[in-house]
N, C-alpha and C positions, 0 to 999 in steps of 0.2 A: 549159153547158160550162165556163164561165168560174168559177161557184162551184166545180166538180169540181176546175179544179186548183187551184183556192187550198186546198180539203180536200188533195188530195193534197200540195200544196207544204209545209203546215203538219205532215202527217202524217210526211213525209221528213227535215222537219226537227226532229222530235221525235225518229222513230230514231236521226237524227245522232247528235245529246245523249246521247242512252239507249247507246249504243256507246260514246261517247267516257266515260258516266261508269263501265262496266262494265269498262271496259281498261285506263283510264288513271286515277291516283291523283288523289283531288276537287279540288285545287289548279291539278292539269293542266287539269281540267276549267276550273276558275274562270277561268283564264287564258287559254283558249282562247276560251271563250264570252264574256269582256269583249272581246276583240280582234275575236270576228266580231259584237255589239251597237254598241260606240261606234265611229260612222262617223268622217267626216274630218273634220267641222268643229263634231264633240259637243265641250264643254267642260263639265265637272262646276258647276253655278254658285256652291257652296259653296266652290269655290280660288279664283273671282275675284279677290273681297278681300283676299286672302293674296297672291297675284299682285300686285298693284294695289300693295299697303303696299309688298313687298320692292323691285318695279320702280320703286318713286318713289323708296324711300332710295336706290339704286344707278344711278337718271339710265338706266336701258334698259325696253325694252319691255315689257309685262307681257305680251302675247302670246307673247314668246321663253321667258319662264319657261312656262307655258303648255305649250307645245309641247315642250321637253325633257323635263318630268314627263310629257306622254302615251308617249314615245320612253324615259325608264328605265324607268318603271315602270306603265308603263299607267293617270296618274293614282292611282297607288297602292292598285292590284287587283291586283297582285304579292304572293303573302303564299308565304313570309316575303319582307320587304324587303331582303335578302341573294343578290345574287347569286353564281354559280362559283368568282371570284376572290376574295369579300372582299370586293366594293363593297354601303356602306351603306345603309338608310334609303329616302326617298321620292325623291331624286334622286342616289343613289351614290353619294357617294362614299367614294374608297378610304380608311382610317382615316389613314396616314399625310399625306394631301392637308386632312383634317378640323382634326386635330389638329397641323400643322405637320411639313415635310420636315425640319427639322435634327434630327427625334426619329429616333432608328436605328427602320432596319428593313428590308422587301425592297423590290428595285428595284420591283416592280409599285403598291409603296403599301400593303403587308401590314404589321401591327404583331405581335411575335410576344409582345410583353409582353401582360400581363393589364391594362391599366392603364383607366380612365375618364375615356373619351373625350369626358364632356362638362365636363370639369373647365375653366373659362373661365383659369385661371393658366397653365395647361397650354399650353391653345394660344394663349396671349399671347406665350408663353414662347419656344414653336416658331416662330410666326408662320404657326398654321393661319389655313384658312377658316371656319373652325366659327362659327358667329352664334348668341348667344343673341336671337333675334327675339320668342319670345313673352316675353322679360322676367322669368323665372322663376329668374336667375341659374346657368342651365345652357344648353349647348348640345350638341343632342340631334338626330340624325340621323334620328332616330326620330318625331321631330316635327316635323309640317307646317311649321309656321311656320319653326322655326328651320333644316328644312333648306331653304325656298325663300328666306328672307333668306342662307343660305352660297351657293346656287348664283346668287342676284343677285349677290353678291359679287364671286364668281370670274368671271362671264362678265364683269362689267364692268373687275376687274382687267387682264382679254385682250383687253379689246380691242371690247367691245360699248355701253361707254357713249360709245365714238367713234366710232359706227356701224360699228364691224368686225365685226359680224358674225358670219360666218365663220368669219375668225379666232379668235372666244372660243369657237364650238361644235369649234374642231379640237383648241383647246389641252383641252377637256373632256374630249374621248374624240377621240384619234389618229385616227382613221377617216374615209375621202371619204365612206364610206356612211353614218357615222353624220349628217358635217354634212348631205348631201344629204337623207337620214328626217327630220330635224330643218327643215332649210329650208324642206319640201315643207308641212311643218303649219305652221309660222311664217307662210310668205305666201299658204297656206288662211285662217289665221285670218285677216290683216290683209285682206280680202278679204270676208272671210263667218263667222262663229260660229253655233253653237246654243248656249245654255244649258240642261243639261239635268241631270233627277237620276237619281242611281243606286246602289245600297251599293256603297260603296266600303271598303279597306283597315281591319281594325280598328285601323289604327295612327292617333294623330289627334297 
């Protein structure tokens, strides 16, 4: 009885799939089948490191960066890396937050110019977040590294390299729900992790 419905369970959940990819365009699919595979305390073991470097130069937890990339972007099984409003890359953010706020543009952090965003003058100039972390003399939303060296950055400018917490996940994204999604993985990980692998984002 007991093999019958592990047949039946596994058979059900093939339909699942087979419905969601017949209805919904393959991306929807992708996104939806990473959210119901990586459980709560999966971590991809290939960001560690990435994690680890950005969280030592900016003095906060590597677990917190960790947990915001599984909460933007699902670990970066989000494709495209663009979300509704305009936020960028493997941890969002808005172009004008990347590239610095004294560059005009809209209230939400939209840039309406054409301009390249990983120009390092640029956002010296503004006084972005943008990090060129992997050393390549750009800084690239688009790329792992440099956007989890920008999002160390910012959390510790808010407030996180003095254990706030909180505070630096509100100042990221306005939201009680967003901090509260974010905290619920945070003190998952510091608690318990798996390392684990998975294709992830072609964005590297």
């Amino acid at each position: 009885m007991k093999k019958f419905m592990t047949i039946v369970f596994f058979v059900l959940l093939g339909l699942f799939f087979l419905v969601l990819y017949t209805f919904l365009d393959h991306d929807q699919v992708r996104q939806i089948t990473y959210k119901t595979l990586i459980a709560e305390h999966h971590i991809p073991k290939d960001y560690v490191p990435i994690y680890k470097e950005a969280a030592e130069q900016y003095d906060i937890p590597w677990e917190l960066l960790a947990s915001v990339h599984r909460v933007e972007t699902i670990f970066s099984t989000m494709d495209p890396l663009i979300s509704p409003v305009g936020a960028l890359g493997h941890f969002q953010f808005m172009p004008r937050t990347w590239i610095g706020w004294s560059y005009p543009g809209g209230q939400l952090g939209e840039i309406e110019d054409e301009i390249d965003l990983t120009d390092l003058e640029l956002i010296t100039e503004h006084n972005g977040y943008g990090v060129d972390g992997s050393g390549n003399g750009k800084a690239d939303p688009f790329d792992l590294r440099d956007a989890a060296y920008a999002a160390a950055y910012y959390l510790a400018d808010h407030g996180a390299a003095n254990g706030e917490i909180e505070e630096a996940l509100f100042a990221y994204n306005q939201s009680d729900d967003y901090v509260r999604e974010v905290m619920g993985y945070y003190e998952s990980y510091l608690d318990y992790y798996e390392l684990v692998s998975f294709p992830t984002a072609k964005y590297k």
